[in-house]
C-alpha positions in Angstrom: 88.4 112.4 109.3 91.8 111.3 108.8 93.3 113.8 110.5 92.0 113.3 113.5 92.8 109.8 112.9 96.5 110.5 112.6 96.7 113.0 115.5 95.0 110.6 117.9 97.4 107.6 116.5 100.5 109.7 117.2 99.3 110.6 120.4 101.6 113.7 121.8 104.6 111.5 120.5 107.7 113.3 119.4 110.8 111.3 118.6 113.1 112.4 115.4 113.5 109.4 113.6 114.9 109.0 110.0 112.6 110.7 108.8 113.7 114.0 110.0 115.8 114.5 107.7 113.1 114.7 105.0 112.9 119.2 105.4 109.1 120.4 106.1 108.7 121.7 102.8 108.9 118.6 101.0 107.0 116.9 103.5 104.6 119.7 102.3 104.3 119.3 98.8 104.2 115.6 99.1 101.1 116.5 101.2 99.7 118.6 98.6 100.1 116.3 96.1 97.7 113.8 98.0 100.5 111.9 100.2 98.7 111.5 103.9 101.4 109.6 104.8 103.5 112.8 104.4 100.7 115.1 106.0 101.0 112.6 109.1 104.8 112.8 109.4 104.3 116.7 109.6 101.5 115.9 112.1 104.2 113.8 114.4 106.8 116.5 114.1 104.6 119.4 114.8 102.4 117.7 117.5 104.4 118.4 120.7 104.6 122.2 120.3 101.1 122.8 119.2 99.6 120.8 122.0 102.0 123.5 124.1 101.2 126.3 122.2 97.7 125.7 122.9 97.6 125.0 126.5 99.8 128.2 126.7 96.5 130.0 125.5 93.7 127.6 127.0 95.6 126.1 130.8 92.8 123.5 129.5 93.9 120.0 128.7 91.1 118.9 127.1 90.4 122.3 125.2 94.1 122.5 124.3 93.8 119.0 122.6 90.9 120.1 120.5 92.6 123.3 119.2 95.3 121.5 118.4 93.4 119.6 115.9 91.4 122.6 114.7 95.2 123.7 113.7 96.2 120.6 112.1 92.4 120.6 110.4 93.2 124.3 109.1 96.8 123.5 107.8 95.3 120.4 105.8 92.9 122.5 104.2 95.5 125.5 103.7 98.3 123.0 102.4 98.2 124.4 98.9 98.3 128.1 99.7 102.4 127.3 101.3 104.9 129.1 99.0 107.3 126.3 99.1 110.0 129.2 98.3 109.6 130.4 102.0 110.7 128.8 105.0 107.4 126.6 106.8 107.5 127.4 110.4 106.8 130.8 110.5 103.9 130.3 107.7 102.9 127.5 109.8 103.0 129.3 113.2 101.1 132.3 111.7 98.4 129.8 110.8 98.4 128.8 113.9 97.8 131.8 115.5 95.6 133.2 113.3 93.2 130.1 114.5 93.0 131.2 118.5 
């Protein structure tokens, strides 16, 4: 699955590049549309903090790594249920939580 493509390619990277200035909801709808390219860049900024988030709730490396692509899996296939009217993060960290 492309997902998992992208999440093992970006490997627990986190730099802010240009790209950060493109906000999280655009990134979104771009994603929605189709654009994987966009879905990845929300990948590569989100990344970091779900791998922490879920070795917060595993203190398992290996489990921790698979949840966090169960997450990224689940907001993939919940990409077009976003209100683009209301912030991301906490839409995105209730998904997240809701899939411990």
């Amino acid at each position: 699955m492309h997902v998992q493509a992208g999440f093992d390619k970006l490997a627990m990277s986190d730099s802010r590049g240009p790209s950060a200035a493109v906000s999280a909801g655009l990134l979104v709808r771009q994603a929605t549309g189709g654009d994987l390219d966009a879905f990845e860049e929300l990948i590569h900024r989100l990344q970091r903090r779900v791998y922490g988030f879920a070795y917060q709730h595993l203190r398992d490396s290996e489990e921790a790594h698979d949840l966090a692509q169960e997450i990224f899996v689940k907001l993939y296939r919940n990409l077009a249920r976003y209100d683009p009217e209301r912030p991301f993060e906490p839409w995105f960290w209730k998904l997240a939580a809701n899939t411990t």
